[in-house]
Structures are given as structure tokens and as C-alpha cells.
C-alpha positions as CSV (number, residue, x, y, z in Angstrom):
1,X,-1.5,-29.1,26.4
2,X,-0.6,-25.2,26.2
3,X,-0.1,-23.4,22.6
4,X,2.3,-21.1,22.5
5,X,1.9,-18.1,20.9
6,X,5.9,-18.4,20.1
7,X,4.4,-21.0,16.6
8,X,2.2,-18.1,15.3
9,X,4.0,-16.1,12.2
10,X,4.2,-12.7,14.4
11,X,3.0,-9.7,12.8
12,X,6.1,-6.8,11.8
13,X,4.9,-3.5,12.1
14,X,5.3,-1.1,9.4
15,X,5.5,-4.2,6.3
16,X,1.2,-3.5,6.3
17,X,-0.4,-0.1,5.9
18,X,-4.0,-0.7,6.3
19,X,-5.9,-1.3,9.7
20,X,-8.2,-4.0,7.5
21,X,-5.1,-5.9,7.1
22,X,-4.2,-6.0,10.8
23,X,-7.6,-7.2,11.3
24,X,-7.9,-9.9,9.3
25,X,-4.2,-11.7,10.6
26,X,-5.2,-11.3,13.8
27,X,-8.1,-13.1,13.1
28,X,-6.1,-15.9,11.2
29,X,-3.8,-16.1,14.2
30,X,-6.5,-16.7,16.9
31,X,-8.2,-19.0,14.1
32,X,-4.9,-21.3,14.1
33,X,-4.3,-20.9,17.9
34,X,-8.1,-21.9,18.0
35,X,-7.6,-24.9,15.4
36,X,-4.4,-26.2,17.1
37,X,-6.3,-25.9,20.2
38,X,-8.8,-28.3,19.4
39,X,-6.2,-30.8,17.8
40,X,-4.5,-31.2,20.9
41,X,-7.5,-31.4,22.8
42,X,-8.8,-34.5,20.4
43,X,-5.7,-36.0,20.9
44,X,-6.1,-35.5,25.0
45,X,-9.7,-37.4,24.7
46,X,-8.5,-40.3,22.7
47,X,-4.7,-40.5,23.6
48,X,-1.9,-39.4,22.0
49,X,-1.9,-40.3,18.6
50,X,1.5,-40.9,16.4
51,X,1.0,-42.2,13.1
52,X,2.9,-45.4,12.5
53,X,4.6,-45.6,8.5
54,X,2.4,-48.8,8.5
55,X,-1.1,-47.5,9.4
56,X,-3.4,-46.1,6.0
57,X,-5.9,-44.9,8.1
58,X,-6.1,-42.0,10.8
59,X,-8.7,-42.0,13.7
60,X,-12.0,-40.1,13.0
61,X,-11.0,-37.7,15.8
62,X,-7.8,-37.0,14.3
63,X,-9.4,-37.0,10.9
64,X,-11.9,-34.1,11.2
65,X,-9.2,-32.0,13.4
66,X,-7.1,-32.1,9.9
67,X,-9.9,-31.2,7.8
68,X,-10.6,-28.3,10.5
69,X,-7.0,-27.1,9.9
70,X,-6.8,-27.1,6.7
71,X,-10.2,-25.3,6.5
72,X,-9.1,-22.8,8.7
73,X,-5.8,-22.2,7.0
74,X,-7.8,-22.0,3.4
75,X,-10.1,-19.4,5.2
76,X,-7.3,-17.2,6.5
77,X,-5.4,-17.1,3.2
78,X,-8.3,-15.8,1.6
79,X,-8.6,-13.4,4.2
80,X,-5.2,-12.3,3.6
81,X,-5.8,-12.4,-0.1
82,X,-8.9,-10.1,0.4
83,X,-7.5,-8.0,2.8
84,X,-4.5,-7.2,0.4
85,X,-6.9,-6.7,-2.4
86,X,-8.7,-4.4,-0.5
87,X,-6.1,-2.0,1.2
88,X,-4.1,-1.9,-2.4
89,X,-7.6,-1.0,-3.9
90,X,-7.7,1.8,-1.2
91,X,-4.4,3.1,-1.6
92,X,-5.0,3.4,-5.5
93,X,-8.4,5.2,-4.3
94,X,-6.2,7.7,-2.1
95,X,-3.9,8.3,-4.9
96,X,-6.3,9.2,-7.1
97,X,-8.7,11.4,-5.2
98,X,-5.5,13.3,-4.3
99,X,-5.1,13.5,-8.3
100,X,-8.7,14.2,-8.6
101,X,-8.5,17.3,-6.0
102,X,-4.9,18.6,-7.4
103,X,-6.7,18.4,-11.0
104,X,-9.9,20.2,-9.2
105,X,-7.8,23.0,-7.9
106,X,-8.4,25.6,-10.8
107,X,-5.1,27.0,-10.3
108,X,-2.4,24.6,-10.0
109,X,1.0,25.7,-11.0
110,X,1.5,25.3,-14.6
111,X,-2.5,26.3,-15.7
112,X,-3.0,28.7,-18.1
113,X,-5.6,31.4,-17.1
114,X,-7.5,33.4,-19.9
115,X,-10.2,35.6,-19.9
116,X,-11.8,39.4,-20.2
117,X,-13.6,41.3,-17.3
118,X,-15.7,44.7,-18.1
119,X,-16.9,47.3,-15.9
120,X,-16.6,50.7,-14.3
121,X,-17.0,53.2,-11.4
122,X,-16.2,56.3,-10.4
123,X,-13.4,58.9,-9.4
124,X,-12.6,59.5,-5.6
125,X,-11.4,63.6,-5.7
126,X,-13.6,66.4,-5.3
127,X,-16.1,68.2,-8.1
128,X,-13.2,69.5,-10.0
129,X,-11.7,66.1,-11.0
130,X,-15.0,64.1,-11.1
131,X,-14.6,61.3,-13.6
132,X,-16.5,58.0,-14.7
133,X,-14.7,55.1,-16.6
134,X,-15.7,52.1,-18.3
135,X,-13.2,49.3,-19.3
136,X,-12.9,46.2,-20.9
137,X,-9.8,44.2,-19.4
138,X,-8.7,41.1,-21.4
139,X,-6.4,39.3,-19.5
140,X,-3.9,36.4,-19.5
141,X,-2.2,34.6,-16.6
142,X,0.1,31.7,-15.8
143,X,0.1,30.0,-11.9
144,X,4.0,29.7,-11.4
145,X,4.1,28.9,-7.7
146,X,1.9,27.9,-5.1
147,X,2.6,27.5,-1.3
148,X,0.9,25.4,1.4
149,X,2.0,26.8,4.6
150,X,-0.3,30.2,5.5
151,X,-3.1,30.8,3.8
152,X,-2.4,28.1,1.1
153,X,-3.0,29.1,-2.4
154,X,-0.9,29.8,-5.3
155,X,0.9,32.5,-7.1
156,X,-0.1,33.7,-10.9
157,X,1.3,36.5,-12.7
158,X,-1.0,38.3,-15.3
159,X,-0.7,40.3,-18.7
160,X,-3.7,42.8,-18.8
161,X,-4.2,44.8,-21.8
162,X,-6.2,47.9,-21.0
163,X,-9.0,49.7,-22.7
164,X,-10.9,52.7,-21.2
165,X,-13.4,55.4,-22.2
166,X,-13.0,58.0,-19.7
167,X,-15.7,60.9,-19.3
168,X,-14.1,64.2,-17.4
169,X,-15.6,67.0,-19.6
170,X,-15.3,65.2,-22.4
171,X,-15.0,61.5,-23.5
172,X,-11.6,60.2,-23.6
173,X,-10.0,56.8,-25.2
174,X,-7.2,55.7,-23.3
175,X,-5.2,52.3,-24.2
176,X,-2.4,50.5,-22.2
177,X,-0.8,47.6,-20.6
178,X,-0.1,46.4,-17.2
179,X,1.6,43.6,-15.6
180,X,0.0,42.6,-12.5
181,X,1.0,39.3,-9.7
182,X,-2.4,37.6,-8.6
183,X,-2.8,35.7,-5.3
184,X,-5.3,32.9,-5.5
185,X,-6.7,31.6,-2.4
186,X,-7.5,27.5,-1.6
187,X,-10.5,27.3,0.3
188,X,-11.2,23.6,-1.1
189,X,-14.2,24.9,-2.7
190,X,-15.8,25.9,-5.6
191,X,-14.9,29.7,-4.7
192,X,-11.6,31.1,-5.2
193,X,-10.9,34.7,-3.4
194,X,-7.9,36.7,-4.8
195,X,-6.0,39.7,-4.0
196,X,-4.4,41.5,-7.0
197,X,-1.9,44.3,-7.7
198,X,0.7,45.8,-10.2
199,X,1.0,48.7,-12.3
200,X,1.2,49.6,-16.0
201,X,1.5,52.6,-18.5
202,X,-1.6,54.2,-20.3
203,X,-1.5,56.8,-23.6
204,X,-5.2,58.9,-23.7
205,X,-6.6,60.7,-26.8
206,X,-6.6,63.7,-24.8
207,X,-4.5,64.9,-21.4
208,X,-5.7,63.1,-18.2
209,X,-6.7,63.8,-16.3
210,X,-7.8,67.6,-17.2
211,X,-5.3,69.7,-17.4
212,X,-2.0,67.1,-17.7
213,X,-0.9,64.9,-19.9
214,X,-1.8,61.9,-22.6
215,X,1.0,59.6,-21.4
216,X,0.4,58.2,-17.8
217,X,1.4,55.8,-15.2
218,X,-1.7,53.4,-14.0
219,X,-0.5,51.8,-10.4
220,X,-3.3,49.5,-9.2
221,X,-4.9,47.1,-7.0
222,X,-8.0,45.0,-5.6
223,X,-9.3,42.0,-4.6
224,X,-12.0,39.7,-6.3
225,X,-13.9,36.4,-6.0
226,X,-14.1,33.6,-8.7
227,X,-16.1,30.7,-8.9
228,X,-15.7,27.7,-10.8
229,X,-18.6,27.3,-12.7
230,X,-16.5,23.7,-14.0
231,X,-13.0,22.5,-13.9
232,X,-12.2,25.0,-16.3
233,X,-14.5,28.1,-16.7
234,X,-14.7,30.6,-13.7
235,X,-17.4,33.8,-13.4
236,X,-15.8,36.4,-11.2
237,X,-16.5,40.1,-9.7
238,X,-13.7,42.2,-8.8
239,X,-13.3,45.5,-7.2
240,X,-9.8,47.9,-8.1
241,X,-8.4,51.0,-7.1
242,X,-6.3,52.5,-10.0
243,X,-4.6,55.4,-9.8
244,X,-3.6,58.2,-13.3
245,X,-0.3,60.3,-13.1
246,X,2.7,60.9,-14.8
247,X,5.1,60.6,-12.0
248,X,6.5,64.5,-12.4
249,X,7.9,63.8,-15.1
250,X,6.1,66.2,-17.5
251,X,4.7,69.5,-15.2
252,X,2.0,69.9,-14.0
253,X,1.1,66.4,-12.4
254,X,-2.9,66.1,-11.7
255,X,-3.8,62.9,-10.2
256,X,-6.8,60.9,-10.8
257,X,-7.8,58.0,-8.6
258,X,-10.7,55.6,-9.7
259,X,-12.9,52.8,-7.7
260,X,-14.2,50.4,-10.3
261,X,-16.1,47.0,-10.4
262,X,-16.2,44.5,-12.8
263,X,-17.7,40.8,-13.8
264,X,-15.5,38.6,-16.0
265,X,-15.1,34.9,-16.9
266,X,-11.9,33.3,-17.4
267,X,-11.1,29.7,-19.1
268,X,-7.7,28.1,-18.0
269,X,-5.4,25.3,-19.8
């Protein structure tokens, strides 16, 4: 006699996510074709068998074919059973490496970046406006933004308090502030490259550059590396161009433009 495939529950695409899952009901179904197979072919051998209301016993034949079923049927629901088990075990897996990499990711929007870099360099103007600088840069940031589709990273915008000891004929203390946007590149490693720019204001013990005034303008930029020494504490080397004017507004304007390096570590919350 010919099974038809029409008596097997048909799969529904889409109501299963998991290829393990597939797997395994395909294997129940040929299991029951296989089962049902073998009942009708028992009942081929030794005629066909219809139980009368008065008989207590079945045929031996007919006897193991039941048992077979009912094995079979057992089997496949603890396939099923498994199979769920397994693909909702997977799916709480995805969900939480995803977690894992978003909590990974040192600069998700909402951390908290703070830290201090120090360093200096060198002026880039001819012998009569040779300068060298050191500074020590505390700075504090907050990741607002991030974006996915070029270059994915994320956007932080940064506080940096500035303290300088400038040498042009004679040592000079500047202090000042600057306000700065950060670009934090996602490479999906443990290194973090960054591009970096703003500007700020600046007031010197004495005129700076030589020969113009205390108060000054400080537009700069530059681009570093950090890597993530843990989860939450970052070593980093950045290089800056910074640039010392006062915008005309206060004759005569000298210029000053520095190249500096620095190494700093940063924390973030």
C-alpha cells in the first residue's frame, strides 16, 4: 500500500529559525513514513488485520509494528524537544554575544571618557619663532552618537583643559580651555584609531608668541591610536597640530604653529 506524504504534519516555513530544527522534523517525518511503512507492510504479509471489539489480543506482527510506532513517535518528540532546546539556547547565545561585543566596544554612546595625556614638540616657522612646548592635557569626553554605515565608529565630544610651559626666549605658562569633537573608529579590535579637532582660548604669563599678546586663540587638530588595555582603561599616543594667534584683534598678530606628541590613558564609565 502507498503512504502519502499528504498524513505527515507539513513543515511552515518561517514558524522555525534554526537549520537544527529543520533537521531533526525531517528526520521525524521520514521516521513515521518509515514506521507506517512497515505497518502496512506486516499487515500485507499476514492479511489485513481489523480488530474486532471482541478480540483482547493483537497478532504478534501487529503487536511489534505498534510498539515500533510508538517508539518512533517517543524518539521524534524528543528530537523536537532537543532541537527546541537547542536553537532557543542559540538564540540566547546570539543575543548575548551581541551584548557582550556592544559592551566590548569602549565607546558606545552614552560612556563616559576620562583621562590626561602629556607631551610636547616643536614649532614649525623659521629661527625667529622657534619654540618648544610641553603640556599636560586632562581631558573629559561623552560618546553621543555613533553611526554604522561608512567607516562605522561613533561620535564623542571632549572638554580639554590646557596647561603649557612654552620656551621662546624665555619660559612661558600658558593655561586654557578647548572644546574639541573626537571621531572614534570600530575596527572590532582591541585598537581604536581616532581623528580629533576643535579649538579653544589660551591666556600666557607673557605675550605669545614674542612680540604679541597674552590672550590667544588655540585652533587644533590630530589624530591618535588607543588601545584597550581592558573594557575600561585605554593607553593612547596622539599627534596635534595647534596653532597661537589672536585673530587681529589686538595688532600686531604673530602666529605660532606647534607639532606635538603625546601618550595618555583614559578610563570610561
Amino acid at each position: 500500500m502507498k503512504v502519502s506524504l499528504k498524513e505527515v504534519p507539513a513543515y511552515r516555513p518561517g514558524t522555525l529559525r534554526f537549520r537544527g530544527e529543520r533537521i531533526c522534523l525531517r528526520a521525524f517525518n521520514v521516521l513515521t513514513i518509515f514506521a507506517k511503512f512497515v505497518r502496512h507492510s506486516d499487515q500485507l504479509k499476514g492479511g489485513i488485520y481489523v480488530e474486532h471489539p471482541s478480540l483482547h489480543e493483537r497478532p504478534p506482527a501487529v503487536e511489534r509494528t505498534m510498539r515500533l510506532m510508538r517508539t518512533i513517535r517517543m524518539v521524534g518528540m524528543a528530537l523536537g524537544v532537543l532541537a527546541g532546546g537547542l536553537s532557543s539556547s542559540a538564540w540566547a547565545q546570539t543575543r548575548l554575544s551581541e551584548a557582550w561585543e556592544q559592551d566590548r566596544w569602549a565607546f558606545a554612546p552614552g560612556r563616559i571618557e576620562l583621562g590626561a595625556q602629556t607631551g610636547g614638540g616643536f614649532s614649525l616657522a623659521d629661527r625667529t619663532r622657534e619654540a618648544t612646548e610641553f603640556a599636560f592635557l586632562p581631558r573629559i569626553g561623552y560618546v553621543f552618537a555613533q553611526q554604522e554605515y561608512f567607516l562605522p565608529g561613533s561620535f564623542e565630544i571632549v572638554a580639554e583643559p590646557t596647561f603649557l610651559t612654552m620656551f621662546q626666549h624665555e619660559a612661558v605658562y600658558v593655561g586654557g580651555l578647548a572644546a574639541l569633537l573626537k571621531y572614534n573608529f570600530r575596527t572590532g579590535t582591541h585598537w581604536t584609531p581616532y581623528l580629533i579637532g576643535g579649538g579653544g582660548v589660551s591666556f600666557a604669563s607673557h605675550r605669545l608668541p614674542h612680540g604679541g599678546t597674552n590672550f590667544n586663540f588655540m585652533p587644533e587638530g590630530g589624530l591618535g591610536l588607543q588601545y584597550a588595555l581592558s573594557p575600561r582603561s585605554l593607553l593612547g599616543v596622539e599627534w596635534r597640530f595647534q596653532h597661537f594667534s589672536n585673530a587681529d584683534i589686538s595688532p600686531p598678530n604673530p602666529s605660532l604653529n606647534m607639532s606635538l606628541f603625546f601618550l595618555g590613558y583614559s578610563v570610561l564609565y
